[in-house]
ZAMARGU-4260 file (C-alpha; in steps of 0.2 Angstrom, whole numbers, plus 5000, padded with zeros to 4 digits):
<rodrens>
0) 5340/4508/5236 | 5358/4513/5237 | 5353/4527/5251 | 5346/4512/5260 | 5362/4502/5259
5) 5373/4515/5264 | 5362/4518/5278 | 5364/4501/5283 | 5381/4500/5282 | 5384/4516/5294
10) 5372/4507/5304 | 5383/4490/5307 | 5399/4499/5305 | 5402/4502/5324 | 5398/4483/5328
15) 5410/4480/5313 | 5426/4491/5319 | 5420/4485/5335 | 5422/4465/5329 | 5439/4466/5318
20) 5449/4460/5331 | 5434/4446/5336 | 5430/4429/5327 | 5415/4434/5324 | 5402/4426/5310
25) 5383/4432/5306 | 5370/4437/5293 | 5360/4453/5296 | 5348/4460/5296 | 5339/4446/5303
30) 5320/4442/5300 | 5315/4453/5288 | 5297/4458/5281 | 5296/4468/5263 | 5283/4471/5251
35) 5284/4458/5235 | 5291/4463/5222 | 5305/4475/5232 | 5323/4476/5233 | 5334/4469/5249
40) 5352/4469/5253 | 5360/4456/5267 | 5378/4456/5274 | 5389/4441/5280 | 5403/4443/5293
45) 5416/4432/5289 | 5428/4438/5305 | 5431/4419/5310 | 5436/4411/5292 | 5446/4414/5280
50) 5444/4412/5262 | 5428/4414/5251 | 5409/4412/5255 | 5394/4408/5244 | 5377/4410/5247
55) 5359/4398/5246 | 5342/4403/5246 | 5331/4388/5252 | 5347/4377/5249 | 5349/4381/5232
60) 5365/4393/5228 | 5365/4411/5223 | 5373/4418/5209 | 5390/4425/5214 | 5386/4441/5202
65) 5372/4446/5214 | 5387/4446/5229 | 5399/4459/5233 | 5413/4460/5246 | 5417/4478/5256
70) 5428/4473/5267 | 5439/4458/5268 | 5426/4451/5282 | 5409/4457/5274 | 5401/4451/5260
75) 5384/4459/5252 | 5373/4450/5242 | 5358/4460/5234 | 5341/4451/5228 | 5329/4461/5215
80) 5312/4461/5214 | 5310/4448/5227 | 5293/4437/5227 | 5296/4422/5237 | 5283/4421/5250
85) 5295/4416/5262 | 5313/4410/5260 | 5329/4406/5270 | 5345/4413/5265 | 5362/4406/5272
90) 5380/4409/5270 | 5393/4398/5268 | 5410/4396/5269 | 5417/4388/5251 | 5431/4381/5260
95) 5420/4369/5273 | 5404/4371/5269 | 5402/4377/5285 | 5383/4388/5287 | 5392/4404/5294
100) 5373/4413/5296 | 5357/4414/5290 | 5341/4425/5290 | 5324/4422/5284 | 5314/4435/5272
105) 5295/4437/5270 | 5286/4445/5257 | 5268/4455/5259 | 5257/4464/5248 | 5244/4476/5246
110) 5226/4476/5245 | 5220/4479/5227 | 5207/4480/5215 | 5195/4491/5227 | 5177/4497/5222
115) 5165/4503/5232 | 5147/4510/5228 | 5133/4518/5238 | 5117/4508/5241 | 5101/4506/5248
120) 5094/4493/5262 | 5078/4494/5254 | 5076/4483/5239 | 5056/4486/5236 | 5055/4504/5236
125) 5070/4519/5229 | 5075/4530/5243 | 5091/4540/5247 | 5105/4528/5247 | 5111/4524/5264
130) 5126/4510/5264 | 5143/4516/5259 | 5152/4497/5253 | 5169/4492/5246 | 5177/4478/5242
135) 5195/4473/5241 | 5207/4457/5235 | 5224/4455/5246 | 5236/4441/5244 | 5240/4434/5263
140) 5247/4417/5264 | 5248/4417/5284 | 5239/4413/5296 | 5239/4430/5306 | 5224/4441/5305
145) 5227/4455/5297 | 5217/4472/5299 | 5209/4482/5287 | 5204/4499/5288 | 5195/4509/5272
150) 5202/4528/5272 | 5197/4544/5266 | 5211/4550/5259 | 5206/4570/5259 | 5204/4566/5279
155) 5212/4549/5282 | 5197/4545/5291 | 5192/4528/5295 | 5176/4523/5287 | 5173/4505/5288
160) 5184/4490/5293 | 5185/4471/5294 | 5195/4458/5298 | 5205/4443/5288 | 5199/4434/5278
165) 5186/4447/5276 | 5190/4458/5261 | 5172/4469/5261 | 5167/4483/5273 | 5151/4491/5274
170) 5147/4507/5282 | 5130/4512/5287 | 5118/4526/5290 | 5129/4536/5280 | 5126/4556/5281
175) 5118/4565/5264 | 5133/4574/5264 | 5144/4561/5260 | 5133/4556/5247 | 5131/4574/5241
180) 5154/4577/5242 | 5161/4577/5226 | 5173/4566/5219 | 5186/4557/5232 | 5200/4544/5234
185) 5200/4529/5245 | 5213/4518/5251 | 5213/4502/5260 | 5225/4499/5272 | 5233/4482/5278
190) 5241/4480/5296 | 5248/4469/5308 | 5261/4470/5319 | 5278/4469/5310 | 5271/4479/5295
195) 5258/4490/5287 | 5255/4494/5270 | 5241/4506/5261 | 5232/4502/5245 | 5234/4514/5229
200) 5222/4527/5227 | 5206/4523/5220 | 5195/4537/5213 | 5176/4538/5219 | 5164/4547/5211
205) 5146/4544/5219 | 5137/4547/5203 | 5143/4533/5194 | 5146/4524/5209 | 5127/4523/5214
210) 5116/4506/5214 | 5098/4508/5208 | 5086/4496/5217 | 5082/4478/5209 | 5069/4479/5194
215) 5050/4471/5197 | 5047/4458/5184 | 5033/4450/5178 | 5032/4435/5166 | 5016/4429/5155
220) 5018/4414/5146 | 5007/4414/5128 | 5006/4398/5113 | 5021/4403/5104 | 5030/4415/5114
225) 5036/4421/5134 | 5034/4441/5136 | 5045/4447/5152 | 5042/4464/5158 | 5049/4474/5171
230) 5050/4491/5180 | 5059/4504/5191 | 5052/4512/5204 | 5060/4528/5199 | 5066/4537/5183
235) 5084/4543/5178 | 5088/4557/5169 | 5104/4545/5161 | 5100/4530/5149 | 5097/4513/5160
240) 5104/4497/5153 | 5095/4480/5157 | 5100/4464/5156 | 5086/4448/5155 | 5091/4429/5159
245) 5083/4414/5157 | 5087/4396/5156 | 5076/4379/5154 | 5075/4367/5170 | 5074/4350/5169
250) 5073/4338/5183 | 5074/4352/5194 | 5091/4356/5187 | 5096/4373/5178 | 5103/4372/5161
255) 5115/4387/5154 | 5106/4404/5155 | 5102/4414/5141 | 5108/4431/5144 | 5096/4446/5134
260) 5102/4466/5135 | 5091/4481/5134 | 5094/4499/5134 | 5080/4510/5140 | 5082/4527/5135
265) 5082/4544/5147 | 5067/4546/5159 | 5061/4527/5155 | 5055/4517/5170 | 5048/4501/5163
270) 5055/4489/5149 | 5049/4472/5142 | 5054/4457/5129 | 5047/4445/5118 | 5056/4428/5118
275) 5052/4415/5106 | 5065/4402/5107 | 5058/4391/5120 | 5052/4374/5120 | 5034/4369/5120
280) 5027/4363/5139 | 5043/4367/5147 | 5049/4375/5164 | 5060/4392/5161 | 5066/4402/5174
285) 5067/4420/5173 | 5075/4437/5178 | 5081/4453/5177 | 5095/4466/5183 | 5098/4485/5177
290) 5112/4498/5180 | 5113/4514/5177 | 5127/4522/5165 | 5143/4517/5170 | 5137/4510/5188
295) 5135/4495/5196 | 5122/4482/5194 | 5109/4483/5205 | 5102/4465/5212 | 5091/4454/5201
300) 5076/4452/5204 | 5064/4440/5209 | 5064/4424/5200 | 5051/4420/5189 | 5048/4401/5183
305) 5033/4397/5173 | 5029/4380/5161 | 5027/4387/5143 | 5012/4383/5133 | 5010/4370/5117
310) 5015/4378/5101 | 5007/4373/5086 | 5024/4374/5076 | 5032/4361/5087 | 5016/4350/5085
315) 5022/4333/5072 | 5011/4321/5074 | 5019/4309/5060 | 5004/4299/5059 | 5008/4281/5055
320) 4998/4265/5055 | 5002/4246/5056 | 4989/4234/5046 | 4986/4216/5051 | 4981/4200/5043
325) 4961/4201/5036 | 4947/4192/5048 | 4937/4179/5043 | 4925/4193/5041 | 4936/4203/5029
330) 4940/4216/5041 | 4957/4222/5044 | 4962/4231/5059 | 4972/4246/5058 | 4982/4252/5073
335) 4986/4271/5072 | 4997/4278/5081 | 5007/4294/5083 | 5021/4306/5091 | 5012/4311/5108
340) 5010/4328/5117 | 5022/4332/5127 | 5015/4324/5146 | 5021/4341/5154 | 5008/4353/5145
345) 4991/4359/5155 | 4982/4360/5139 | 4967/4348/5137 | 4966/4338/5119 | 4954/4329/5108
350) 4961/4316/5098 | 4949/4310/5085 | 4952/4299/5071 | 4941/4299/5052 | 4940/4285/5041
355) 4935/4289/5023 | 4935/4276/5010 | 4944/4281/4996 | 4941/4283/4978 | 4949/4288/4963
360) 4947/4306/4961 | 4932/4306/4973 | 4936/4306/4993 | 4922/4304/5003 | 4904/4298/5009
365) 4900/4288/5025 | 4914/4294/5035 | 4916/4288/5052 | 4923/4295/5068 | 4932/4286/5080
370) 4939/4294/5098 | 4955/4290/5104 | 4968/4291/5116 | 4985/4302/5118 | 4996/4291/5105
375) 4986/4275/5099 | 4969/4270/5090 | 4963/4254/5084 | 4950/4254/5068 | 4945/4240/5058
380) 4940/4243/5038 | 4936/4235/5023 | 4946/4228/5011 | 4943/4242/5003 | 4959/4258/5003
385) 4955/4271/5015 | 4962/4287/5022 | 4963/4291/5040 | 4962/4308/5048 | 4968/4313/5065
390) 4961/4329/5070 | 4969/4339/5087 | 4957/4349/5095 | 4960/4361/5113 | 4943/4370/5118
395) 4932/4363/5102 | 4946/4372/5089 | 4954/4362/5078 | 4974/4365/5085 | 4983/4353/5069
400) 4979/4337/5059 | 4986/4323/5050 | 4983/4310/5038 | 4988/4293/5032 | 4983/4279/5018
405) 4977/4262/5018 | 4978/4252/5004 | 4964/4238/4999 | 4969/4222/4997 | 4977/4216/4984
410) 4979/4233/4976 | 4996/4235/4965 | 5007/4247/4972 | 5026/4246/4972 | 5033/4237/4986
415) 5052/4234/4994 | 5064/4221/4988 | 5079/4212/4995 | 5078/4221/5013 | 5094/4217/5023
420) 5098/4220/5039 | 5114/4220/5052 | 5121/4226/5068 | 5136/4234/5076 | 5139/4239/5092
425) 5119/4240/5096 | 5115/4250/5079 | 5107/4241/5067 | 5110/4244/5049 | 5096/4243/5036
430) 5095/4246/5017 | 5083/4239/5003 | 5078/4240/4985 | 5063/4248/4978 | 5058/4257/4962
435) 5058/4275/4961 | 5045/4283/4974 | 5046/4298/4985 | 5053/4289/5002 | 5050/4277/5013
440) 5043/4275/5030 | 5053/4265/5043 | 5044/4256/5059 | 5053/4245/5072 | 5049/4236/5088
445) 5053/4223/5100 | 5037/4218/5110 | 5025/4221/5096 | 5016/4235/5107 | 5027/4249/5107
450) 5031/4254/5091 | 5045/4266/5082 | 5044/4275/5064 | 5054/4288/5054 | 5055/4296/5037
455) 5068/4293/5025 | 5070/4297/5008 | 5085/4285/5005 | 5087/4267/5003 | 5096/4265/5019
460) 5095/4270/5038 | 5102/4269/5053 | 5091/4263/5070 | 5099/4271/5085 | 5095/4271/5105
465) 5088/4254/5105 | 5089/4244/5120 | 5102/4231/5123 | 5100/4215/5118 | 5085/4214/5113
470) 5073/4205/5097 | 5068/4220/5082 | 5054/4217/5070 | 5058/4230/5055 | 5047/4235/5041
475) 5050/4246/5026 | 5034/4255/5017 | 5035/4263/5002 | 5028/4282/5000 | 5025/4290/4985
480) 5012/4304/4979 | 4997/4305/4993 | 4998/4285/4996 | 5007/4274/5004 | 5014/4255/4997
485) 5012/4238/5006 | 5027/4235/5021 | 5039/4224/5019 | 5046/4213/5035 | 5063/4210/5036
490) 5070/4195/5045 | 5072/4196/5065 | 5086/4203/5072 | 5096/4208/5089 | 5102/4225/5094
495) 5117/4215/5101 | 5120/4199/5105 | 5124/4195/5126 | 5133/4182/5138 | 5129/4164/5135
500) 5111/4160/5145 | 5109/4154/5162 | 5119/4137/5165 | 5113/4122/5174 | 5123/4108/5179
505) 5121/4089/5184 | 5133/4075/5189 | 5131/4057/5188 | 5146/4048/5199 | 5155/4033/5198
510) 5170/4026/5207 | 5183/4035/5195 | 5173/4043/5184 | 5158/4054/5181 | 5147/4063/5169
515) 5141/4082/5169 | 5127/4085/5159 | 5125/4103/5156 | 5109/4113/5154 | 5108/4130/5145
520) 5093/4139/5145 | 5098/4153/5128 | 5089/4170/5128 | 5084/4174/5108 | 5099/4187/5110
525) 5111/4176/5117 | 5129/4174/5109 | 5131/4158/5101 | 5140/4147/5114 | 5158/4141/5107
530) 5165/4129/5118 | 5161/4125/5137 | 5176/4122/5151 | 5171/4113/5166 | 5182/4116/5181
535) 5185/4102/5195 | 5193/4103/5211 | 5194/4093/5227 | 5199/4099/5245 | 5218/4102/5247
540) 5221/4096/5228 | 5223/4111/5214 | 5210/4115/5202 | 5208/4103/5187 | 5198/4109/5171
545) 5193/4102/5154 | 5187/4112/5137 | 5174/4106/5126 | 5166/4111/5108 | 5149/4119/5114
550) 5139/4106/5105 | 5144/4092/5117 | 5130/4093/5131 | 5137/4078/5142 | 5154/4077/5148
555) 5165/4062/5155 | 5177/4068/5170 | 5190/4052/5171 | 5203/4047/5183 | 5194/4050/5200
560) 5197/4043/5216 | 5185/4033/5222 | 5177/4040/5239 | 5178/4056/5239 | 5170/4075/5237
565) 5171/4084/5224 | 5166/4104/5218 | 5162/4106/5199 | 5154/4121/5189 | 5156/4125/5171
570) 5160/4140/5160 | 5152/4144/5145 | 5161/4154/5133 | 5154/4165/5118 | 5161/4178/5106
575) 5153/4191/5116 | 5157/4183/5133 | 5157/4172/5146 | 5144/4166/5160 | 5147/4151/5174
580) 5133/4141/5180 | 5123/4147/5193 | 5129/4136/5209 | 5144/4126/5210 | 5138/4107/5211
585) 5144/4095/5227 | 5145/4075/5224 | 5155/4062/5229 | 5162/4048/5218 | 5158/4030/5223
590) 5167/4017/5236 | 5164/4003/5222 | 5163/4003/5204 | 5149/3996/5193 | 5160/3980/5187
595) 5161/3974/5205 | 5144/3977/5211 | 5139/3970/5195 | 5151/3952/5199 | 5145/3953/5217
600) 5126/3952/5211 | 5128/3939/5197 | 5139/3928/5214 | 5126/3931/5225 | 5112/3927/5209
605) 5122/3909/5209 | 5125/3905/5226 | 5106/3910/5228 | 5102/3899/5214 | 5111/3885/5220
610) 5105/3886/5238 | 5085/3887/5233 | 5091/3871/5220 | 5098/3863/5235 | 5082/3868/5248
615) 5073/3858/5233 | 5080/3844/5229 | 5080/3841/5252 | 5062/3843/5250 | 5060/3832/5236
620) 5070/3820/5247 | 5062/3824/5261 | 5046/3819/5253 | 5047/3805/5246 | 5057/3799/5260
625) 5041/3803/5270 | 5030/3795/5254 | 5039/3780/5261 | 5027/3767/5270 | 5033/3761/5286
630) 5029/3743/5287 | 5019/3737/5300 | 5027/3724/5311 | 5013/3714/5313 | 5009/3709/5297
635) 5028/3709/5291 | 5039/3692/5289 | 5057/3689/5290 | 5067/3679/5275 | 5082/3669/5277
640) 5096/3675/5264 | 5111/3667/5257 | 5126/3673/5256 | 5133/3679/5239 | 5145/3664/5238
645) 5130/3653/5238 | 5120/3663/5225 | 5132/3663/5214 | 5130/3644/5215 | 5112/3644/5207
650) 5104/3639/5224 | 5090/3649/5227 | 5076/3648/5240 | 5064/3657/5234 | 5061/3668/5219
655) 5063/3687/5221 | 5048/3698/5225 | 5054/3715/5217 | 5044/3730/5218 | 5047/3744/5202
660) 5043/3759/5215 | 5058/3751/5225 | 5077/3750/5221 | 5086/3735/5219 | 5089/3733/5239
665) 5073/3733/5242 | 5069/3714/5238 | 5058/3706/5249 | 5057/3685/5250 | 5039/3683/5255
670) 5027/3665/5254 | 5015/3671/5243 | 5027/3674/5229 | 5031/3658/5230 | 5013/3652/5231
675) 5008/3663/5219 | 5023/3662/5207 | 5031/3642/5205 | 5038/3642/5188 | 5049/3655/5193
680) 5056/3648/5206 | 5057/3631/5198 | 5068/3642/5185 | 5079/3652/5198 | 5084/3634/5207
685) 5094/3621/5202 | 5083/3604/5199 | 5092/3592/5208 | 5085/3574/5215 | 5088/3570/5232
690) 5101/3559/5232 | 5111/3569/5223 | 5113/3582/5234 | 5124/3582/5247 | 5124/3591/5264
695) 5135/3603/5258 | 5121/3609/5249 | 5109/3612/5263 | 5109/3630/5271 | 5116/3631/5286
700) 5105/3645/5292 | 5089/3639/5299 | 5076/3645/5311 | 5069/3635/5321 | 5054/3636/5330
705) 5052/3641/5347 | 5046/3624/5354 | 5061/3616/5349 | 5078/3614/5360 | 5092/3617/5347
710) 5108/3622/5358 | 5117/3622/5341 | 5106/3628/5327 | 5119/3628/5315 | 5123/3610/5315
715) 5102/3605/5316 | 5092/3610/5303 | 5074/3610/5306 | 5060/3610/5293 | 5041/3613/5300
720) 5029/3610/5290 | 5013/3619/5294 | 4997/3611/5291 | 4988/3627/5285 | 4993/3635/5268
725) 5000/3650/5279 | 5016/3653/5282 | 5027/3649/5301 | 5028/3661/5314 | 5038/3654/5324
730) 5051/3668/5330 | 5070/3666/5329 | 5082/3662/5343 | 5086/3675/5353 | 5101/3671/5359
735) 5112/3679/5347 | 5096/3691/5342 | 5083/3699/5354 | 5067/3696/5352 | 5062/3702/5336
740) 5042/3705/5332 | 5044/3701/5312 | 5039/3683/5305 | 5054/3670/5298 | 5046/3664/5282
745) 5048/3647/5278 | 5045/3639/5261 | 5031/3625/5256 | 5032/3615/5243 | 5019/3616/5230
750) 5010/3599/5224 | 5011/3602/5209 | 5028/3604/5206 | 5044/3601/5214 | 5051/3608/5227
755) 5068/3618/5230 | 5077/3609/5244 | 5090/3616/5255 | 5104/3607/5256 | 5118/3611/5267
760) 5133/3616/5260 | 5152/3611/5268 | 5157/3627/5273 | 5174/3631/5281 | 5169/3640/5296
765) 5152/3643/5303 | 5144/3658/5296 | 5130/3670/5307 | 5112/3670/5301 | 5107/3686/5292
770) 5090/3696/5296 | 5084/3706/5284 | 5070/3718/5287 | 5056/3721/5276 | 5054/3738/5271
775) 5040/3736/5257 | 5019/3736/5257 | 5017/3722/5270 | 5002/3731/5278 | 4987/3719/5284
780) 4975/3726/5271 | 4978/3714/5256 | 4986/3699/5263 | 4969/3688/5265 | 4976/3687/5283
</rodrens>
């Protein structure tokens, strides 16, 4: 190191003698490639400053004790055991900071870790090797390719090569006599252009350097183990060493190989293994590698995948069976059911099940055999205990068996007591009392098809991998000496308990208010619901909501606004979750409320009412207006009334005819009352003689008849006496009246009694006659006209 400094400070000494009178700064040398881990000294010129410098490798400083100054305008700063891939060195001056120079280092390796063997193309058959290989690691974090070469180093001639990232070269068609050379180094060399480096010598010795041809193997698969054999096409005069793998696929996915080494010994070509630990009905891949003393590996062979047989120690059938309720026959059935075969296995069974009542110390007569399938059997007995016998059979040999009891009905046997069960976290929990027996059997399901069973000798258990949240129907059986007791059922219960069920909503609207009734349809492992929130909105208005207890099932939303949309859905919240309804539900309150449509009705009811009363009471008008008989002019007669004044004064002409159907307005005058009715009118009339009454007495109002001339018919009065009984027709004056079609109806005195005179009366002023119209029965029919 210090002959290369001194070196390089003769080298830059002329440019420095021929800079001291310049102001000249700089870092040399520039751009500098070593190998890692090497020494490097750099100088600063400091001509054009004066003071101190310091020095920074990729910006951070340097430590001053690594620097040295040998002249006052060059400073040396020396860095040990470099390693940086790459890194920027500068130097500063301490007074301003100023970067007076710089120069950048790089670091390369070289190539490492070489072996190389001799080998031969053809796998299948062992001939004279004829490929010469090595193979290299070199550290190169640049993108430059770099060359390799692989070197003799007794001739330094070249005798494979490859590129970067390459770092294995293989020649070929190699002559004997290399093969036949003793032992050798070989180094690899690395080059590009602004360096080149060579590996360290790496001894080869083709003896122990030489690769035998991959082993032949042959695997043959038997009940209870896998033999692996193999063998070499030639022999060695050295031992051989062998090493077998194997490894159990399933769905098509290797698990962790099982490595096996065997030594042959000298001259031994062929080699072989027994395996036992493998699985029943499985796949196992296998194969097999071998090197000689000190050399390589050669290739493995072929693999070899085979599917193992059944073996009859992995066979448990665990026989089990569930009794049900007696028929109305007696008979009970009994569904047997045990651990299947593996699906994967070739083997062909017989499964075949044999009932034979059982007796105290006697087994056996009239036994009968029933075929059956891979896991399950149905038999029906007696009420009488039974034992059940599953036999196994591949090609008519009986492979394994098993056997279970039945109990009769009724029969004493120790049973289980205060069974309990619980859950946590989808295991559930089960333990029991029972007196002293040998174990128990535990069964579990959750459809009542496929069923579950395992052996316990404890009073407790554990159920594992059940599914999620689903009903389990457990039972506990008792087992002691060859029999086994009466089950006992524990209570349903859930692996786990889930979300609230499935919500469904409906709303009733009113004006400013409306009710949600909720619907839940609960799963039998639903989480028990604790309260429901129902969540309301309305366009451009923020989100209202409202909690419940989950018992309520109707919900009263209050304070709406009357005509218009709204969005509601509900949230049902248990201690195991939460689940909203399905859909959000759409309604829209109404324009009106009940109260008003109800006041509108009950107006409309009334004014109804009163229109309908008011139609009737016109029609009942209307009809007995039209009920009314219109008299008939012809055989009607007109009456000469009095004035009040005079009616008040007892001076009557003729009694009143009054009709009941008719009011008091509808009072008619007519002759025949008076013919017909005389002590009447001799009542109503004031009996006064003749001379004693004065012409203030006589009516004024008179009709005369149509012969006579009366230019005044007030001042003569006119009295014509018909000789007939019937009554005048002469017509009244028509000049004041028109012609007029009724009949004036004068009085006639009776014989037999006396007659009311008219008498006229002083009046003051003269007065208008009055007609008066009949409007009573005056029709033709009845009048003896």
């Amino acid at each position: 190191m210090y002959t290369f400094l001194a070196l390089f400070i003769l080298a830059v000494s002329p440019s420095i003698c021929k800079g001291q009178h310049e102001n000249i700064c700089n870092v040399a040398p520039k751009d500098q490639y070593i190998e890692v881990g090497s020494d490097i000294s750099i100088v600063c010129q400091t001509s054009c400053i004066n003071g101190k410098i310091f020095w920074t490798l990729n910006n951070r400083p340097v430590d001053e004790s690594l620097s040295y100054t040998t002249s006052p305008s060059h400073t040396v700063l020396t860095l040990r055991n470099f390693t940086h891939h790459s890194a920027t060195l500068q130097c500063h001056s301490r007074a301003t900071h100023q970067v007076l120079g710089g120069t950048t280092i790089r670091t390369y390796s070289k190539p490492s870790n070489i072996s190389c063997m001799l080998r031969s193309t053809d796998q299948e058959e062992q001939l004279l090797p004829d490929l010469f290989t090595c193979t290299w690691k070199h550290r190169h974090n640049s993108s430059v390719k770099v060359q390799y070469s692989v070197l003799s180093a007794s001739s330094q001639s070249e005798i494979c090569g490859s590129l970067w990232p390459t770092t294995t070269c293989t020649a070929k068609d190699i002559e004997s006599s290399t093969i036949q050379m003793g032992i050798t180094n070989i180094t690899v060399r690395a080059k590009i252009a602004a360096w080149n480096v060579d590996s360290d010598p790496y001894e080869f010795d083709p003896k122990r350097r030489l690769q035998i041809i991959r082993p032949k193997l042959r695997v043959t698969p038997s009940s209870d183990n896998v033999l692996v054999e193999w063998s070499r096409s030639l022999s060695s005069v050295s031992e051989c060493h062998c090493q077998v793998n194997y490894s159990k696929a399933v769905d098509g996915r290797t698990l962790e190989w099982i490595e096996i080494y065997k030594t042959l010994g000298e001259g031994k070509r062929d080699g072989k293994e027994t395996i036992r630990a493998v699985d029943s009905c499985s796949n196992y891949t296998f194969s097999v590698r071998c090197a000689l003393h000190e050399a390589p590996w050669s290739e493995w062979s072929e693999e070899k995948t085979i599917l193992t047989k059944l073996n009859k120690n992995d066979v448990k059938l665990h026989l089990w069976r569930k009794i049900a309720e007696p028929q109305e026959n007696g008979l009970r059935k009994v569904h047997a059911m045990w651990m299947e075969i593996p699906s994967g296995c070739e083997e062909t069974f017989t499964y075949k099940i044999t009932q034979t009542p059982y007796k105290e110390n006697k087994k056996g007569v009239n036994n009968t055999e029933t075929l059956c399938g891979k896991s399950t059997c149905d038999i029906d007995v007696n009420q009488d205990a039974h034992r059940m016998t599953l036999t196994l059979s591949h090609e008519d040999a009986l492979f394994v068996e098993d056997s279970v009891y039945v109990p009769a009905i009724g029969e004493s046997l120790p049973q289980i007591t205060d069974i309990q069960t619980s859950t946590h976290e989808g295991v559930i929990l089960v333990n029991w009392k029972s007196q002293p027996v040998s174990g128990y059997i535990i069964d579990w399901t959750h459809d009542g098809n496929q069923y579950y069973w395992k052996q316990s000798k404890y009073t407790n258990t554990t159920l594992t991998d059940l599914l999620d949240k689903k009903p389990y129907n457990i039972t506990v059986t008792p087992l002691f000496d060859d029999k086994t007791g009466h089950g006992t059922q524990a209570h349903q219960i859930c692996s786990s308990l889930g979300d609230p069920g499935n919500i469904t909503i409906s709303v009733k609207a009113y004006d400013k208010s409306a009710d949600v009734r909720i619907v839940m349809s609960q799963e039998t492992c639903s989480g028990i619901i604790v309260n429901y929130t129902v969540f309301l909105s309305a366009q451009e208005r923020p989100q209202l909501n409202v909690t419940v207890d989950g018992t309520e099932q109707y919900i009263s939303l209050k304070d709406l606004n009357p005509d218009t949309h709204y969005s509601v859905y509900v949230e049902a919240t248990a201690l195991t979750g939460s689940t909203k309804s399905s859909e959000t539900f759409l309604f829209k309150t109404q324009k009106f409320g009940p109260g008003l449509i109800a006041a509108v009705s009950v107006c409309g009811s009334i004014i109804i009412l009163l229109v309908l009363s008011l139609g009737l009471c016109c029609a009942v008008q209307w009809k007995r207006f039209r009920e009314k008989p219109v008299p008939d002019p012809g055989s009607s007669s007109v009456a000469l009334l009095l004035s009040p004044s005079r009616q008040d004064e007892g001076i009557c002409p003729f009694p009143p005819f009054s009709n009941p159907r008719e009011s008091i307005c509808e009072r008619v005058y007519t002759v025949e009352t008076q013919k017909t009715s005389t002590s009447p009118l001799a009542q109503g009339c004031n009996e006064k003689p003749a001379s004693h009454q004065t012409e203030e007495d006589v009516d004024p109002v008179t009709v005369p008849a149509p012969h006579v001339e009366n230019k005044d018919p007030v001042d003569a009065v006119e009295t014509q006496h018909l000789s007939s009984p019937d009554d005048s027709t002469a017509l009244l004056p028509s000049e004041n009246y028109p012609s007029s079609p009724y009949r004036s109806q004068t009085p006639v005195q009776s014989p037999t009694s006396k007659s009311c005179k008219h008498i006229p009366m002083n009046q003051p002023e003269k007065t208008t006659p009055m007609t008066v119209y009949v409007t009573m029965d005056m029709f033709a029919q009845g009048q003896g006209r």
